[in-house]
TIPALUM-637849 format. One line per field, with one value per residue (C-alpha): residue number from 1; residue in one letter; chain; x negated, y negated, z. Coordinates in steps of 0.001 Angstrom, whole numbers. Example, Ala and Ser with C-alpha at 12.3 -4.5 7.8 and 13.67 -1.06 7.14 Angstrom:
pos c(1	2)
code c(a	s)
unit c(A	A)
east c(-12300	-13670)
north c(4500	1060)
up c(7800	7140)
//
This chain:
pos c(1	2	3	4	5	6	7	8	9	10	11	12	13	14	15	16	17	18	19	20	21	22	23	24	25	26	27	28	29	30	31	32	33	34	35	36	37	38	39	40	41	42	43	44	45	46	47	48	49	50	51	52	53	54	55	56	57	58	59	60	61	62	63	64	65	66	67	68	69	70	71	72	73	74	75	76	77	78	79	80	81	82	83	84	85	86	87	88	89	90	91	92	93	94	95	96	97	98	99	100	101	102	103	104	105	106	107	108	109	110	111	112	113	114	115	116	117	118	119	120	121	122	123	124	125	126	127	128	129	130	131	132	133	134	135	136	137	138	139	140	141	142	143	144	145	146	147	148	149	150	151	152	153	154	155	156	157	158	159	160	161	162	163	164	165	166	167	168	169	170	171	172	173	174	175	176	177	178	179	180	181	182	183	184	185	186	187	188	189	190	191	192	193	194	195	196	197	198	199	200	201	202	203	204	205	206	207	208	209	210	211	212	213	214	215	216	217	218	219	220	221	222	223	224	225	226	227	228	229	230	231	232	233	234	235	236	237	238	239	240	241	242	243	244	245	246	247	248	249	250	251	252	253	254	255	256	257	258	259	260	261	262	263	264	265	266	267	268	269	270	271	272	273	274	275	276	277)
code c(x	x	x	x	x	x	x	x	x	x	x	x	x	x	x	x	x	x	x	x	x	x	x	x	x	x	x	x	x	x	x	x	x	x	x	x	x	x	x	x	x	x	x	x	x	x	x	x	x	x	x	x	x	x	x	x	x	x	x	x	x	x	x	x	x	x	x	x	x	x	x	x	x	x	x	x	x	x	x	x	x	x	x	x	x	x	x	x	x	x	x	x	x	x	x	x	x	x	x	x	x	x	x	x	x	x	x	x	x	x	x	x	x	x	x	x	x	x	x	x	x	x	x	x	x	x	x	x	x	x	x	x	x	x	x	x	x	x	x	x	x	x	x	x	x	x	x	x	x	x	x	x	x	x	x	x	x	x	x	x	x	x	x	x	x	x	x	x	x	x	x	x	x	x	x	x	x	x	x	x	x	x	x	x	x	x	x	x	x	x	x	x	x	x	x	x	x	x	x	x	x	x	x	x	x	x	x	x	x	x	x	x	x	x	x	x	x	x	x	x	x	x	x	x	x	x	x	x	x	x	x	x	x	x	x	x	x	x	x	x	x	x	x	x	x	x	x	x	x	x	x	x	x	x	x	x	x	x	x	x	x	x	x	x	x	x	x	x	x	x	x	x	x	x	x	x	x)
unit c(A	A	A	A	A	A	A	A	A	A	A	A	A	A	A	A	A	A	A	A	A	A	A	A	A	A	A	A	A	A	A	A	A	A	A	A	A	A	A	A	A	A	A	A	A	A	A	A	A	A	A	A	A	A	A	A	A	A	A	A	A	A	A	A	A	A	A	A	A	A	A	A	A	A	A	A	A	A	A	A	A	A	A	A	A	A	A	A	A	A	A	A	A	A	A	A	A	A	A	A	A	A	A	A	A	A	A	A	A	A	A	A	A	A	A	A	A	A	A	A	A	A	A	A	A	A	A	A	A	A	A	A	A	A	A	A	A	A	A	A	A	A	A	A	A	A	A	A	A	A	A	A	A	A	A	A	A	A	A	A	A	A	A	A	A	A	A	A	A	A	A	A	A	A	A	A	A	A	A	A	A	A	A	A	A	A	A	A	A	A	A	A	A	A	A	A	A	A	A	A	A	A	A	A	A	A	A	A	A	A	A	A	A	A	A	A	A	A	A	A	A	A	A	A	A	A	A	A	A	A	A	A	A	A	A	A	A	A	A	A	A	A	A	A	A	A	A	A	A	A	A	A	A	A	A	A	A	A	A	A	A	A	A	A	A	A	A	A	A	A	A	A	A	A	A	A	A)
east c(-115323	-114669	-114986	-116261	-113685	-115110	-118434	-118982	-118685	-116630	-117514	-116532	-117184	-121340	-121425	-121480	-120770	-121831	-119032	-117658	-113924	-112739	-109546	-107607	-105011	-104094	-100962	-100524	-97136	-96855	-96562	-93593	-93478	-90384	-91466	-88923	-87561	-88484	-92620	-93062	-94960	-94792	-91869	-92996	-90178	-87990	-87336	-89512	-91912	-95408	-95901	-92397	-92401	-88545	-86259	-85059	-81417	-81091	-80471	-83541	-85552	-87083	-88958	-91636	-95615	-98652	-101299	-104099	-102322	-99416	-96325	-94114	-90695	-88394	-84221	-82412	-80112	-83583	-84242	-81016	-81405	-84600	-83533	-82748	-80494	-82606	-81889	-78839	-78903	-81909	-81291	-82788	-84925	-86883	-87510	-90537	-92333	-93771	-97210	-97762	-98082	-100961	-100551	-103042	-100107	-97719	-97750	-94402	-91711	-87800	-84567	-82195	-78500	-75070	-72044	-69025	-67635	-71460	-71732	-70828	-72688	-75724	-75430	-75270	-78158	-80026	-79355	-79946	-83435	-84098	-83342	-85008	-88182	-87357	-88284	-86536	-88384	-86782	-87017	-86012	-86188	-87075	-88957	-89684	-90517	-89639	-91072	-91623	-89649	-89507	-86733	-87630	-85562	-86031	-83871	-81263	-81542	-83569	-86384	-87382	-91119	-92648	-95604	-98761	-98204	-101654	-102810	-103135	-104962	-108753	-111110	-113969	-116854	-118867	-116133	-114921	-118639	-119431	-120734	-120798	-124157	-125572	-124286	-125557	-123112	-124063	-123348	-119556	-119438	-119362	-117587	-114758	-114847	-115288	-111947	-110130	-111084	-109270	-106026	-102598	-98964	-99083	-97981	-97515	-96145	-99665	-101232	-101430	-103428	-105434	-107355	-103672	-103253	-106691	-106260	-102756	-104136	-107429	-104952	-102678	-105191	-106464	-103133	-102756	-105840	-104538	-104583	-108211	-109311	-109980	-113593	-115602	-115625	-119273	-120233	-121357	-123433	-123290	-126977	-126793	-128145	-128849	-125806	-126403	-127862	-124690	-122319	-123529	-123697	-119935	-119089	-120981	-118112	-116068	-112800	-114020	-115735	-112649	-110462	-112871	-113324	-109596	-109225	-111985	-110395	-111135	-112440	-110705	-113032	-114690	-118140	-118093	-117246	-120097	-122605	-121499	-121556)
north c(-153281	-153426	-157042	-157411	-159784	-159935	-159023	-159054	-155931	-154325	-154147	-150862	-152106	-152992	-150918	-153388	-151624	-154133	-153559	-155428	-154858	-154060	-154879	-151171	-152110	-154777	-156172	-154856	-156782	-158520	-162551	-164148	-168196	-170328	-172945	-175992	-175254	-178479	-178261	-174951	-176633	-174431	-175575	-176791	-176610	-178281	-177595	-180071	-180523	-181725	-182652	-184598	-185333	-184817	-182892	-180118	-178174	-174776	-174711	-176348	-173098	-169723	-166603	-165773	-164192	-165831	-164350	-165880	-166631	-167748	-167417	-164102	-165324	-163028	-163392	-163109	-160542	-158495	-158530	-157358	-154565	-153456	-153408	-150229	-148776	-149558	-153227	-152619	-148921	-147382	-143996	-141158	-139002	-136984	-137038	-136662	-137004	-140417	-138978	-138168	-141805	-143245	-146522	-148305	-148074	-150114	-153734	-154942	-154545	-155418	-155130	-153631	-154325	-152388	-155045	-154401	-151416	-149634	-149812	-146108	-144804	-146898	-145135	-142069	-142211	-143776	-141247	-138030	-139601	-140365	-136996	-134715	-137337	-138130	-140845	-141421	-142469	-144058	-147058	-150833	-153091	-156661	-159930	-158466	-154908	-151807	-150527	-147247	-147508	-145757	-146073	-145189	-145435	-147191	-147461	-150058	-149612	-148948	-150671	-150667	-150834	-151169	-149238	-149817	-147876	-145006	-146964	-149913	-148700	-149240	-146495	-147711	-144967	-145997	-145401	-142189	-141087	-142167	-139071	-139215	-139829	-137046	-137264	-136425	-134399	-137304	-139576	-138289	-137903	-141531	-143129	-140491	-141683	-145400	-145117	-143466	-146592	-148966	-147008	-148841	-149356	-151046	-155040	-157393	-160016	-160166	-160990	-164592	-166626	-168517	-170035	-171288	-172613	-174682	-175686	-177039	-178699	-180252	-181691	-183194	-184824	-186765	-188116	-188810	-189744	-189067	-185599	-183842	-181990	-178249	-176957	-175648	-172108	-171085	-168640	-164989	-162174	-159178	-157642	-154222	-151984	-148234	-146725	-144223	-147563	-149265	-147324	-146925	-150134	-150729	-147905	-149801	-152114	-151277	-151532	-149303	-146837	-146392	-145876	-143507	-141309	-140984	-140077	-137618	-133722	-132082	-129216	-125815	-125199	-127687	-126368	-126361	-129453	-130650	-128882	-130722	-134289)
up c(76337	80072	81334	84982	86740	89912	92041	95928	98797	100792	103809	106366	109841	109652	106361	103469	100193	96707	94283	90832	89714	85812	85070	85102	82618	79996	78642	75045	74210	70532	71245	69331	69641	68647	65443	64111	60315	58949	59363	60974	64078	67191	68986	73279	76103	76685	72554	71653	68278	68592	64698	64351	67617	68136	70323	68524	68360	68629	64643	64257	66047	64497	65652	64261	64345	63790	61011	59560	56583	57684	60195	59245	60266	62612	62487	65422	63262	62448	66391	67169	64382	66282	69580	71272	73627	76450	76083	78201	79618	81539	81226	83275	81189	84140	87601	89545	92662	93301	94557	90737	89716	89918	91536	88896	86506	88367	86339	88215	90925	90749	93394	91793	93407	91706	90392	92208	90178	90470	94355	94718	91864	92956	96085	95373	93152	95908	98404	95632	95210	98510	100307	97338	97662	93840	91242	88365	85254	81970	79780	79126	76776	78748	77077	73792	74975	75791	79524	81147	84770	87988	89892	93617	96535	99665	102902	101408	97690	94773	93391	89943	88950	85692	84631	82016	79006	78721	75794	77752	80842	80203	80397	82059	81415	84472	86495	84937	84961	88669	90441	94425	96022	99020	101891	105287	107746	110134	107899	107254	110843	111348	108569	109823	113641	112418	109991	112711	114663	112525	112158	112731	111330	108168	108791	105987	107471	108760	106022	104815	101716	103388	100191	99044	102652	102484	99128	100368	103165	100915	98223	101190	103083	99566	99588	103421	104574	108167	107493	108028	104921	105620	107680	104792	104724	105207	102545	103346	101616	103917	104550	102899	105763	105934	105927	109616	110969	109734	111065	114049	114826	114158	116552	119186	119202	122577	120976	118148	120285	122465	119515	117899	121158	121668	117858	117782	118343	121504	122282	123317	126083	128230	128045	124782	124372	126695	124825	121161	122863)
//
């Protein structure tokens, strides 16, 4: 069953839209823990033994999984019997465009950078990719798994990402149920001029935690009491308004109005275009 992780809005100018998040996918992966010989206690880092309480040797060590009954122990010659190819090769099995992959399926992103002896091979796959707007999808075996990849290429290099496996992306039947509400032409109208309002060039760099940054400053200034502790945030539950009322109220903002006006398409002939305003 779906778990609810998270419920506030999002809010679209004056518009403030109540929403909850469920988690799209979870990690499926088998969980192997390191136990000493002697009294099968689950080793802790650094290599250390909670039951005998001793610092433990690399002899001393074995994989293994948990039951109920019991702990089934795992060789490291059994692991290497299991292991396949793609614990050192990725190898290209298709490629497709990167508008097919749904982004919910990315779980993680890597650099990728050739050795010495790869540089021109790395490059040329790089640049094959990147002028036929290609992906390249494969497989690799990384921390006790084997992943789906996508290898996609940017301006200096590739990046590898790894993606959910189907089975673990959650179906979520209120989502895959959800049927749009009516909508009013007006109503389209302005959510259209209002999102043309807030159009730019994407910045990151712009973008900063600021909870992380408060809860750095709160922590310091319990250790340095010449440091002032952070202004408490004052909490906020947007008013959920009609939604024509809504948006036309974030329109009325000058900047957005402006921005809106200029984005809006014009008119062939002047009259025309009179008569529609």
């Amino acid at each position: 069953m779906a778990v609810k992780t998270w419920k506030g809005f999002v809010t679209f100018g004056m518009l403030s839209i109540p929403v909850y998040l469920n988690t799209c996918a979870r990690d499926k992966r088998i969980d192997m823990h390191t136990y000493h010989v002697a009294c099968d206690g689950q080793v802790k880092m650094p290599k250390y033994c909670p039951i005998c309480q001793v610092q433990l040797q690399a002899s001393e060590i074995y994989k293994g999984y948990e039951t109920g009954t019991g702990i089934v122990k795992i060789t490291e010659a059994e692991l290497d019997g299991i292991t396949p190819e793609t614990g050192h090769i990725v190898e290209i099995s298709e490629c497709v465009k990167w508008d097919q992959l749904d982004p919910s399926l990315l779980a993680e992103s890597f650099y990728i950078l050739p050795d010495t002896a790869g540089a021109k091979g790395y490059s040329l796959l790089t640049k094959v990719l990147r002028d036929s707007g290609l992906v390249a999808i494969g497989q690799l075996t990384k921390n006790g798994r084997e992943h789906v990849v996508v290898l996609r290429p940017k301006a200096t290099g590739l990046m590898l990402h790894f993606l959910w496996y189907e089975s673990e992306v959650n179906r979520v039947p209120e989502f895959e149920s959800f049927e749009s509400a009516a909508l009013t032409t007006t109503e389209i109208k302005l959510g259209t001029q209002l999102a043309q309002s807030l159009v730019s060039d994407f910045d990151h760099a712009k973008f900063e935690d600021g909870y992380a940054m408060r809860l750095t400053t709160l922590i310091s200034s319990k250790l340095d009491k010449t440091i002032q502790p952070p202004t408490p945030v004052k909490a906020m539950t947007p008013a959920v308004m009609d939604i024509s009322s809504a948006l036309q109220a974030s329109l009325a903002n000058p900047k957005r109005k402006a921005a809106a006006e200029e984005a809006a398409p014009k008119g062939k002939a002047k009259g025309k275009g009179k008569k529609a305003a």
